[in-house]
N, C-alpha and C positions, 0 to 999 in steps of 0.2 A: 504494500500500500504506500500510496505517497513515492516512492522509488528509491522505499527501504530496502535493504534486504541483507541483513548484517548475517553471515552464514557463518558456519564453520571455519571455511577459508578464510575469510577476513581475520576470525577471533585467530587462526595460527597463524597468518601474517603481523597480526598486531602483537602480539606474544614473544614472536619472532625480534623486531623491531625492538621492544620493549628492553628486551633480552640483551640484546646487540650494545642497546644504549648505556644500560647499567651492568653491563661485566668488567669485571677488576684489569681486564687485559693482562695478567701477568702468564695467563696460558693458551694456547690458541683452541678458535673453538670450532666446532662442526654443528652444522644446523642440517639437517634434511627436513625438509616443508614437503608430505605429500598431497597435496591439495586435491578435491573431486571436482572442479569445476575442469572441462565442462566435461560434464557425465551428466545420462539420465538419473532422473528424469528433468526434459528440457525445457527451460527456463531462464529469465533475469530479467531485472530491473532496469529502468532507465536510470542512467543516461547510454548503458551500453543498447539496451535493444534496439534504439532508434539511431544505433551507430552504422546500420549496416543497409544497404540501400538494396532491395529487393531486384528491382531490376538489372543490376551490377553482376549478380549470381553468374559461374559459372554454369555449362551447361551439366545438367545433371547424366550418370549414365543410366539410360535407361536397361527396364524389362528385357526389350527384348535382342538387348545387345549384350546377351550372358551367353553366349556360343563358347564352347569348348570351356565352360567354367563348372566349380565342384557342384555335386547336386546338392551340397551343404544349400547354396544360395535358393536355390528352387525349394528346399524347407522350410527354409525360414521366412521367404514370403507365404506360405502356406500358412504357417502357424501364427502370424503377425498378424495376417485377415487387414491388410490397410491397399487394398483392390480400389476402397471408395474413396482414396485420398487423390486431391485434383492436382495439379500442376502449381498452382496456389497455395494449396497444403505442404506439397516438400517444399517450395519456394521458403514459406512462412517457418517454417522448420529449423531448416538449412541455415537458416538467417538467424535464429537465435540462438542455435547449436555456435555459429561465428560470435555470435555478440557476449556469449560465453566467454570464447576464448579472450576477446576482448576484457571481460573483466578480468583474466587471467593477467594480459600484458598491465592491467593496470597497478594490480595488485604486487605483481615483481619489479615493477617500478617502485611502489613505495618501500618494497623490504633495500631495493639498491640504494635511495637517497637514506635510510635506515643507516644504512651503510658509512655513505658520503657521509653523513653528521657526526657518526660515531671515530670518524677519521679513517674510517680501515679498509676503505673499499676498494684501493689500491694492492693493499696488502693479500686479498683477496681471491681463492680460486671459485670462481662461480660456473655452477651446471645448470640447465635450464634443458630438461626431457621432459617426455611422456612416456606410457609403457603402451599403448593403442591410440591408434583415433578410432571413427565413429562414420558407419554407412553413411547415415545422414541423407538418407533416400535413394544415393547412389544402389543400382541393382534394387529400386524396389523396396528396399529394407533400413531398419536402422539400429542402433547399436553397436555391437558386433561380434563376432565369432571366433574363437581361439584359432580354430585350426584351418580358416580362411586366410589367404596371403595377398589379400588385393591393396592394391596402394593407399588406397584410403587409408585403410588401418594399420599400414606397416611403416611409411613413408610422412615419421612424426618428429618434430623439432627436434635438434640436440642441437645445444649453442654454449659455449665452453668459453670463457671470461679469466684469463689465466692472471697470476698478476705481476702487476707494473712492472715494467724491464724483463720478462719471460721473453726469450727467444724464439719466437714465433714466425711462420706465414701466416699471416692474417687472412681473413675471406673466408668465403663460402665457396663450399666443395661437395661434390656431385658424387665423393667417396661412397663408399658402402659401410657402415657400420652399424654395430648392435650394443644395443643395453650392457651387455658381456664387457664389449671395452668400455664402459663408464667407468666400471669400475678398476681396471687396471689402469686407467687413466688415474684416478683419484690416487690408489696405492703408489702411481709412480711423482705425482705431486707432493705427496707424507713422505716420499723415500720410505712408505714400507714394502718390505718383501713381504707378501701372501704366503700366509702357512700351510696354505692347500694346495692341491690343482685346478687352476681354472683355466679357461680358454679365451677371455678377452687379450687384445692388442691396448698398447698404451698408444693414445694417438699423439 
C-alpha cells in the first residue's frame, strides 16, 4: 500500500549496512546477503514497477518455438494450466519479474554506499550472482526447473568488484563460468587453500 513494501530483503540489506557501519574494523569481515527478490511469487512496489516500460519488452519465446527441447517444458505448461494468459498477461509479468530485479540493483547500491561511508569499499572484494533466473513466460511457462538448461535460467549475472589496485582486465566477458568458481575465486582472494576437493576455476 502507498508503495510500501519493507521485505525481508530490505531488513538484510539494512542489517547488512548497519553492521558494516558499527564494526570495530580491527578484523576483516565476510557478509553473504542471500536475498529472494526477484522470486515468486511476482510482485513490487512502486517506484520500481512503473520503472519498466511494457512496450520496451523483448520478444518473448514463444509455445510453439520449443522444437527439439526436453519434454520437461511441455509438462510444465500442462501442469501450470496458464493457456488463458494473453500477450498482455506475460507482457505484464515479465515487467515486474524486471522491476524486481530492479529493486534488487537498488538495494546493492545502498549496501555499496554502506560501504563508501564506512570507508572500506575500496578495500573490498564484492560478488554480485544469482543461482537461477526465471521463465518468465519464455516457452509458455514461468518459474523454473532444475534440470532444464535454457538460457533464461542459466545465463544469470556474476559481477566481481575486486579491490583497489587488484591487477585486473576489467570488462565484460562472454566467458563461460559456474557458481563452482565463485567460490574458488573467493578462497583464492583469502589466500585460502580449500581442505576439500572441488572443481571450481579461480577467475
Amino acid at each position: 500500500e502507498n508503495g510500501k513494501n519493507y521485505n525481508a530483503d530490505d531488513e538484510a540489506v539494512d542489517g547488512a549496512v548497519n553492521f558494516i557501519k558499527n564494526y570495530d574494523k580491527d578484523q576483516p569481515i565476510c557478509l553473504f546477503l542471500g536475498l529472494l527478490f526477484p522470486h515468486v511469487p511476482y510482485g513490487v512496489e512502486e517506484p520500481y514497477y512503473s520503472m519498466i516500460d511494457r512496450k520496451k519488452l523483448p520478444p518473448r519465446i514463444r509455445e510453439g518455438e520449443c522444437r527439439d527441447k526436453s519434454k520437461m517444458l511441455s509438462l510444465l505448461r500442462n501442469y501450470q494450466k496458464l493457456d488463458d494468459y494473453t500477450e498482455d498477461d506475460w507482457d505484464e509479468l515479465r515487467a515486474v519479474y524486471l522491476a524486481m530485479c530492479a529493486k534488487i540493483d537498488d538495494q546493492f547500491k545502498r549496501l555499496c554506499d554502506g560501504l563508501r561511508e564506512a570507508g572500506i569499499y575500496d578495500d573490498c572484494a564484492i560478488f554480485f550472482f544469482s543461482d537461477h533466473g526465471d521463465f518468465a513466460g519464455d516457452y509458455g511457462i514461468t518459474e523454473k526447473a532444475q534440470s532444464s538448461f535454457e538460457d533464461c535460467l542459466t545465463r544469470v549475472p556474476l559481477l566481481i568488484k575486486p579491490p583497489k589496485g587488484e591487477g585486473i582486465d576489467a570488462g565484460v566477458t562472454d566467458s563461460m563460468t559456474e557458481l563452482v568458481d565463485f567460490y574458488a575465486t573467493a578462497m583464492d582472494y583469502a589466500g585460502v587453500v580449500p581442505g576439500r576437493t572441488h572443481f571450481g576455476k579461480s577467475l
